[in-house]
N, C-alpha and C positions, 0 to 999 in steps of 0.2 A: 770649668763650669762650677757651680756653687749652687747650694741647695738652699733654698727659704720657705717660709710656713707664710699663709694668711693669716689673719687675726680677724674673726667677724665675733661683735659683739651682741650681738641676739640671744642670750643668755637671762634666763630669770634671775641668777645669782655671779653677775659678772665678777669674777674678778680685780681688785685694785690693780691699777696700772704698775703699782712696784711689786705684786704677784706676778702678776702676769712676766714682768723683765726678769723677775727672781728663773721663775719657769722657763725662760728662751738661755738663760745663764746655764742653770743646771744642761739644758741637753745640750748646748756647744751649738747652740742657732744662732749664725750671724749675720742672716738677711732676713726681714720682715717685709710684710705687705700691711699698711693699714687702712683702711674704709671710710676715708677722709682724713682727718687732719686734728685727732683730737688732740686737746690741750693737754691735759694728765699723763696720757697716752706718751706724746712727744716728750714731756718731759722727765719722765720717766727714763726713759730713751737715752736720755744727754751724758756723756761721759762714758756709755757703756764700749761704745766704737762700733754696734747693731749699725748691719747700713739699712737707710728705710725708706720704701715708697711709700711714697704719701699717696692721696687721692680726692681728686676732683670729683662730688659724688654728682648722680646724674643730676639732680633737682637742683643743681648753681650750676648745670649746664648753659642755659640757656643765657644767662646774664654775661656770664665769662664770654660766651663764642659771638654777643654781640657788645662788646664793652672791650679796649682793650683796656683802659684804666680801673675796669670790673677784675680784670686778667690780673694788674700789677696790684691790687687791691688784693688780693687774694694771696696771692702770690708771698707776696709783705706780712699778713697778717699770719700763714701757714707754715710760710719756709723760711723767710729770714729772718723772724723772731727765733727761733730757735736754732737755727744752721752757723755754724760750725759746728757748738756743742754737742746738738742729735745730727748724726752722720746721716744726712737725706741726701741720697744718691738719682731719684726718680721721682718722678711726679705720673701718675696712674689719670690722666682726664677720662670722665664718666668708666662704665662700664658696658660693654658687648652693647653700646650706642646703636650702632647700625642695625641688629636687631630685635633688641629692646624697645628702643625709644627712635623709631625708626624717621618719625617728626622731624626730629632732632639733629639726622643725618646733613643736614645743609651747612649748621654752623659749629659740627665738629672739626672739622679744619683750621677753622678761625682761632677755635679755642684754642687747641692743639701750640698753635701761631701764637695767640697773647702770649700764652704763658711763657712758651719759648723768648719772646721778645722781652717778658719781665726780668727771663734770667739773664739774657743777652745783658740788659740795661746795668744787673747788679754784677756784671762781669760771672755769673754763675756758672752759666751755659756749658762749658766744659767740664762742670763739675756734676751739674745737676740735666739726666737726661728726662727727655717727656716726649709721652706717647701714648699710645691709648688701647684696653685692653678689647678684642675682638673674641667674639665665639667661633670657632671652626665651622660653625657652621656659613659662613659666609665663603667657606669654598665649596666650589661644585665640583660634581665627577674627582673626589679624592681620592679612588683608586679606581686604574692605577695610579700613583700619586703622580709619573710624567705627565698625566691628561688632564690633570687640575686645575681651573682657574676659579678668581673669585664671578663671585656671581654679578653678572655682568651690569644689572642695571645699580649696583654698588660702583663703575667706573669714573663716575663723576667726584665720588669722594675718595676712590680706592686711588686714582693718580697723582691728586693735585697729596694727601696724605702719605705714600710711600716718596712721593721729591723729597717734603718738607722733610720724612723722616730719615732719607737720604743724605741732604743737607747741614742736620743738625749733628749727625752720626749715631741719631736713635739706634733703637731695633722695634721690632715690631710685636708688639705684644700678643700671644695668642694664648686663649687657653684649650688645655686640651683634655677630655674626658673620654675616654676608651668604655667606660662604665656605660654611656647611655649611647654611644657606638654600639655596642652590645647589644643594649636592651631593646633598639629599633630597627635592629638586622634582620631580625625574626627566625635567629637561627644561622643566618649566611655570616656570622662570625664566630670562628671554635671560643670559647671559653680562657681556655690557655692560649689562644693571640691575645686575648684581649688584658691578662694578667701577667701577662711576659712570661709565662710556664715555657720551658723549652719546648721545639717540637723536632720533630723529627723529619732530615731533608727536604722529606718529598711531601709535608705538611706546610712546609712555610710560602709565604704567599710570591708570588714574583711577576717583576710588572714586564708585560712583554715588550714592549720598548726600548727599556734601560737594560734588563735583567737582572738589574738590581732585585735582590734577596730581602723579602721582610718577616723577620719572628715576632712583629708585636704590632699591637694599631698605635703605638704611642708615634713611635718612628715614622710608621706611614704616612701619620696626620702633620706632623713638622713636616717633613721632606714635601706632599702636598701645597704644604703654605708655600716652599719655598719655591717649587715648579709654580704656582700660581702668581708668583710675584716676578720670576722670570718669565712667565709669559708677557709680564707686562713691561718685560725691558727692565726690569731693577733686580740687581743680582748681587747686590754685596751688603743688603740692609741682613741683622743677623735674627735669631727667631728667640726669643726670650719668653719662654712656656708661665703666665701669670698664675695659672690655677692648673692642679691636677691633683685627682683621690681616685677615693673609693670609696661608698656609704659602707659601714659595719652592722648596720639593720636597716629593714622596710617593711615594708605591708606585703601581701598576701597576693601581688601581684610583680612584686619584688624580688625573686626568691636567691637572688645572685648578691644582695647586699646582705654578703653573711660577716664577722669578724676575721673570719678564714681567709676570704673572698679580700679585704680590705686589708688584711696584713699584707698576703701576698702580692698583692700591685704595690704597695706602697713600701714594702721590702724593696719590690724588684726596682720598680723605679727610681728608688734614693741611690741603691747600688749602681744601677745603670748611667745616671746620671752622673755620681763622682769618677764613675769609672771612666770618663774620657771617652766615650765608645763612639759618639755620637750618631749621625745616623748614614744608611746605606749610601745618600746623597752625598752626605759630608762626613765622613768618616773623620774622629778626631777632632770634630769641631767642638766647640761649646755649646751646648742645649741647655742653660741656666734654668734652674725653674720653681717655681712655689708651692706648696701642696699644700691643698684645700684640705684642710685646715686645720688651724688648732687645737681650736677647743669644738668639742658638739654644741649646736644654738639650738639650743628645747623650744626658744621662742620662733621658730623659724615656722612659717605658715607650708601648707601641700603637704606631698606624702612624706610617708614614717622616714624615708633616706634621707630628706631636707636638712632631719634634726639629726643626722649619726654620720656626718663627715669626719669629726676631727679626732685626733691623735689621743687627748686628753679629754676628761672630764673638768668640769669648774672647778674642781679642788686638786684640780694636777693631777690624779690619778690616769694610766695608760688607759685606755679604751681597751687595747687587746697588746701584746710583743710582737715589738717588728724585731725583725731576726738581721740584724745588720753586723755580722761577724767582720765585715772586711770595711767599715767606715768610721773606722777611731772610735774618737769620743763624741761622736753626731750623735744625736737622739739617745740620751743615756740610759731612757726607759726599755734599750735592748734588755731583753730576759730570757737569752738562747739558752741559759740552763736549763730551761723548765720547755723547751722544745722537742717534739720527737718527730721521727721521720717512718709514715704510716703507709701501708697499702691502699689506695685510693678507691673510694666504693665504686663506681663505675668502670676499675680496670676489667682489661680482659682476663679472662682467668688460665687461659696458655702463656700470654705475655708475662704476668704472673710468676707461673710458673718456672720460663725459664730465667726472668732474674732470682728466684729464690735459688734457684741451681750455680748462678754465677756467684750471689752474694756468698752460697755458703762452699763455693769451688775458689776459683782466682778471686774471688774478693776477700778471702782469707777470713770469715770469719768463722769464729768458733759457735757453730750453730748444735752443739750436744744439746742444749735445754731441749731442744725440739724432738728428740727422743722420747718414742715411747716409753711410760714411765718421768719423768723430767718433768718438772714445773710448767715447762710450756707447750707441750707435747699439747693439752686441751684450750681452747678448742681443735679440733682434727681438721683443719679446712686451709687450704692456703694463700687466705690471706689474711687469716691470725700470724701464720707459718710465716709468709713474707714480710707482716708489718714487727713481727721481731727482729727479722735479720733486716731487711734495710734500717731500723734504726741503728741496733750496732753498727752497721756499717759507717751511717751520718754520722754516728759520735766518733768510730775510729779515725774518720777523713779530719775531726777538726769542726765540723759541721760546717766544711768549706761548700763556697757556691758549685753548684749543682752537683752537690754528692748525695744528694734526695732528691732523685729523679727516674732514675733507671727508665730512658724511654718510657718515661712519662706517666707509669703506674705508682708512681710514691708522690707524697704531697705530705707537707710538715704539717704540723699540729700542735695546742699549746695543751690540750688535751692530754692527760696519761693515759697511755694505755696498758698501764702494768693492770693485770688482776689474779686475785687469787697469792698463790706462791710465785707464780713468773711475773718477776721487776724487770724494767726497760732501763734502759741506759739514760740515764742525765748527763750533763757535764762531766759533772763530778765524778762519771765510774757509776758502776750498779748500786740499786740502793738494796738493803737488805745484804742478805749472805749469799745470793744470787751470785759469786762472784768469777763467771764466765771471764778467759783471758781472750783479748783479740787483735789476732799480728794486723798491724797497720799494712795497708792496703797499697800500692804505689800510687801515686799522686799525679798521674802523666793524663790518665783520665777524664782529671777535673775541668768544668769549660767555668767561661766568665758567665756572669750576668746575662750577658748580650746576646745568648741562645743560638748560640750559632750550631751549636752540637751537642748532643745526649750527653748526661754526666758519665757516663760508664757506656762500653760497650761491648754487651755480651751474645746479640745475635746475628 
């Protein structure tokens, strides 16, 4: 599987095109998605080895899907001007067409078909795949995701488009947002399904059917697409995820598009994603996928989240640190030094309690500050008490995955929480002369990514 960024340019101060590749260079990005077919853009591109979907934008829909010499026309002027040099791996025709631009739905197929027939002509076709991005929402009944199909009066375009994508050995593009999964449950989705937070056994969701086990809506909604397309008799086209985030701000009606909130999905997701894990369905498959997106678009019209998707600001700068300890040199703007691992404001405060008891018993740390008397002894409540030791803890683990979790009452933070005379743990060992020692903890605890089990298990 392989991880890629979008590029949307709706920026008051976009970027030059050799910034922007400078910017995909520095974090070790070597799939892009870009929003047609600019010139700058692509050439920018050339020579770096970035492999890159281009894109058929919706508004030359219409000409392509009834032209096919519109199709090779395009085709010419977007891909093989530039192709070999910029590595264009994909061609992206319109976008979430069918319910978008739903008019439109008749000669997306066709398109689909030119383009494929221009590559065929330039002998490309095996080189260069095309297909077209759909919204999830074009499945019905996705959980449980065995009961999923697409929505049925979509079957006119949804059969004659999984052949062709069959055929050509596409995949099927889907995007996937767990974000406004969330926000239109009204509640009927935990928080942590929908950020990949671990949960706990008898929290995770499972479909009665398969029995298949789900810790997150990401998976659900792949696995979904994938029952949906075998309902329809096609079972070997594979699911290549176009778009997936999380906003880092909104409005007032928003209150889940926090930086907090946007680090952690798109932490868990990058990791999950390299991690091979794939999903309950297909365990070990590939889930290839893009994350919305790069940079924030200030120019983006609707709510405050519209404009706080991406990774970066227009001058490079992080939006917030993803915490990617276990994915190389991918997104280099990790800054897990300056990460701590905190008591969570809505734990319970028994649960609480007895990871504070584990943390500072078999998880070996040296919790003395906490004495009365001691620098961190104030405030007297336990979960000042617990968000000191689970952080030690996180830093003695290595700040490996899921060693800030404890059943689910710890949640990282980029925030310090040292105050006063009691310093917390960075990377680097304490700051100040705070210099607590702490026996490394056994390692046998630790889970992946994929939420299958509490980091620690103390009750």
């Amino acid at each position: 599987a392989f991880l890629g960024v979008n590029i949307g340019t709706e920026l008051s101060e976009m970027p030059d095109p050799t910034q922007v590749v400078a910017l995909l260079k520095a974090q070790h990005l070597q799939h892009v998605r870009i929003y047609g077919a600019d010139r700058g853009m692509l050439m920018a591109l050339a020579k770096t080895g970035i492999r890159v979907v281009v894109s058929v934008p919706n508004d030359e829909l219409l000409g392509i899907g009834q032209s096919n010499s519109t199709a090779a026309n395009w085709v010419s002027k977007n891909v093989l001007a530039y192709y070999p040099a910029t590595n264009i791996t994909a061609i992206a025709v319109g976008s979430e067409v069918l319910t978008a631009l739903p008019n439109a739905a008749p000669i997306l197929v066709s398109a689909v078909s030119f383009i494929s027939s221009a590559l065929r002509a330039a002998n490309l076709d095996s080189r260069i795949k095309v297909s077209t991005p759909h919204s999830s929402s074009v499945i019905l009944d996705s959980f449980p995701p065995s009961q999923a199909f697409f929505n049925r009066s979509l079957d006119p375009v949804m059969v004659p488009l999984l052949e062709l994508l069959q055929s050509t050995g596409s995949f099927l593009m889907l995007n996937v947002y767990p974000y406004y999964d969330y926000m239109q449950a009204n509640g009927a989705i935990p928080l942590d399904y929908a950020l990949f937070r671990p949960l706990l056994p008898t929290k995770e969701a499972v479909d009665s059917n398969t029995l298949l086990h789900y810790t997150n809506v990401f998976d659900a909604v792949v696995d979904a697409a994938y029952f949906a397309m075998a309902f329809l008799n096609f079972t070997d086209i594979p699911v290549v995820v176009t778009e997936s985030g999380w906003p880092s701000k909104g409005d007032s009606s928003e209150p889940e598009a926090t930086p907090e909130n946007a680090d952690t999905y798109n932490s868990n997701l990058i990791r999950h994603v390299l991690n091979g894990t794939g999903t309950p369905k297909h365990p070990g498959a590939a889930v290839s996928t893009f994350v919305y997106e790069l940079y924030n678009e200030d120019l983006k019209p609707g709510p405050e989240s519209e404009r706080n998707w991406g990774l970066f600001q227009a001058d490079g700068k992080p939006v917030y640190a993803l915490q990617l300890t276990q994915s190389g040199d991918l997104l280099a703007n990790d800054t897990t030094r300056d990460t701590y691992c905190v008591a969570r404001e809505d734990a319970d405060r028994k649960m609480l309690q007895a990871a504070l008891d584990w943390a500072c018993g078999p998880g070996k740390v040296d919790c003395s500050s906490l004495v009365q008397g001691q620098p961190c002894y104030e405030p007297d409540d336990v979960a000042s008490h617990s968000s000191y030791a689970f952080n030690a803890y996180y830093h003695s683990m290595g700040m490996a995955d899921g060693s800030c979790n404890f059943n689910g009452v710890a949640a990282i933070t980029t925030t310090d929480p040292s105050h006063g005379s009691c310093n917390f743990t960075g990377s680097g060992g304490f700051k100040g002369s705070n210099n607590s020692s702490i026996a490394a903890a056994p390692s046998t605890n630790s889970r992946s990514a994929s939420g299958c089990s509490s980091a620690v298990s103390f009750l």
